[in-house]
C-alpha positions, 0 to 999 in steps of 0.5 A: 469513467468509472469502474463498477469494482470500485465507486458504488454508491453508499446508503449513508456518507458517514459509514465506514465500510470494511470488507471480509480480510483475509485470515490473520489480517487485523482491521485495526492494523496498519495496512501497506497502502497501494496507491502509495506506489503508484507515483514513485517521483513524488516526493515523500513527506513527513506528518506531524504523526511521523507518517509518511505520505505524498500530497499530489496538488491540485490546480487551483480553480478561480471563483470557487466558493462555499457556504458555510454557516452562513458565510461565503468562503473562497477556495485558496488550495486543495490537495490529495494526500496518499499515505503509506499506511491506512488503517481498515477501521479508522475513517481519518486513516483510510488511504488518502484523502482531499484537503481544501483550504478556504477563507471568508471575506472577512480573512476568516480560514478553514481547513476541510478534510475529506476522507475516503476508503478502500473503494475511493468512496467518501466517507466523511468530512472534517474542518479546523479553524486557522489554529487547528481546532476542529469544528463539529460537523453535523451530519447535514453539514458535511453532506452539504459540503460533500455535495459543493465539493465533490465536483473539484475532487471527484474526478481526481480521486477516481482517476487514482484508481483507475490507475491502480486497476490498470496496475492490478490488471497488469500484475495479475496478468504477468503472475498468470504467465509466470505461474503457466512457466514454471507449470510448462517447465516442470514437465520437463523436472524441477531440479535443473537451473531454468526451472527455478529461474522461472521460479523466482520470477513467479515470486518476484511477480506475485510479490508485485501484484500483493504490494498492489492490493489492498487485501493481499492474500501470502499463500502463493508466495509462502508455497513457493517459497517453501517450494524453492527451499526444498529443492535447494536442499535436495540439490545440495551436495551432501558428505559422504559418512566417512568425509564427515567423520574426517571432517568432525575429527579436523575441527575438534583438533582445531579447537584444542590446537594452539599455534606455537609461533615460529623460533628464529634459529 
């Protein structure tokens, strides 16, 4: 069952969909992809891009076939691959995508790629021949290859986020509390050794919450970062003028100072 936030559907299945990013965030620049911590005992590999990123296998079904220009070809594997990075404005870079591999009856192999973004909506579909060529796709090809695939990756990829909106729901809700803590403390100060406990568990808590967003938002943490420092600096003990002075005089004796070594009598 999906979630109305994410899964709507598209006017068209080759548009890339960015939505409003939060001030400073460039579309074209690497983004920390969530989903990429969702399953932290999959192994992590490595692209031929040097990239980083999890496969999540898929078990292989019997008897699947696609029509491809006439030829019928016969499943062999799929995939999910979930990357640790994903670019906004690049459709080949979103967060994941599903890979399946195919091969005719006359030993004739293709590989297809289908991309999706931020909302796990589809976006296109890309296909190699066995040495890594790509084939262009029409747009009435790869609407009709979405439509004989669909029905194997689907359910997986919205099972992903599903995941990842239980997640997000959990986080925000341990910030929340975190935030209502240190609100309740202060009433009683802001200098004393709980209250800023309680602080830096409100920062650990929305630091876990952005790492699971997609467009985090750093304004919380840089405040109460600030926030934290200010109250380390007025808590410090500080020298009095006088034990300052004393202190300047003994490190500018120290730096003209050379230890004569000690003579035998």
């Amino acid at each position: 069952m999906s979630d109305s936030r994410f899964f709507e559907e598209k006017k068209t299945t080759t548009e890339f969909e960015v939505f409003s990013l939060k001030p400073g965030l460039s579309p074209n620049k690497p983004r920390e992809n969530p989903l990429f911590l969702l399953y932290p005992n999959v192994p992590i590999l490595c692209s031929k891009k040097k990239k980083k990123y999890k496969r999540m296998a898929i078990d292989k079904l019997n008897n699947i076939s696609i029509t491809f220009r006439g030829d019928s070809y016969q499943l062999e594997e799929h995939h999910i691959s979930i990357y640790e990075t994903f670019i906004y404005q690049d459709s080949t870079m979103g967060p994941l995508h599903y890979t399946a591999k195919y091969t005719s009856s006359n030993g004739i192999k293709i590989k297809l790629h289908f991309y999706f973004n931020h909302h796990g909506q589809f976006i296109n579909c890309q296909a190699n021949d066995d040495k890594g060529n790509k084939i262009i796709l029409s747009q009435e090809e790869q609407y009709a290859l979405e439509q004989s695939s669909k029905t194997y990756f689907n359910d997986f990829i919205q099972s992903i986020f599903i995941i990842l909106l239980n997640k997000q729901a959990e986080s925000e809700i341990e910030k929340e509390s975190a935030l209502k803590a240190i609100e309740n403390e202060s009433r009683i100060g802001t200098t004393h050794p709980k209250y800023r406990r309680l602080l830096d568990n409100a920062i650990s808590a929305i630091d876990k919450y952005n790492s699971l967003q997609f467009n985090p938002s750093f304004a919380e943490t840089s405040f109460l970062s600030n926030y934290r420092k200010i109250l380390d600096q007025q808590t410090t003990p500080k020298l009095s003028h006088n034990k300052k002075k004393i202190q300047k005089k003994s490190l500018s004796a120290a730096e003209f100072f050379t230890p004569v070594e000690e003579q035998p009598y």
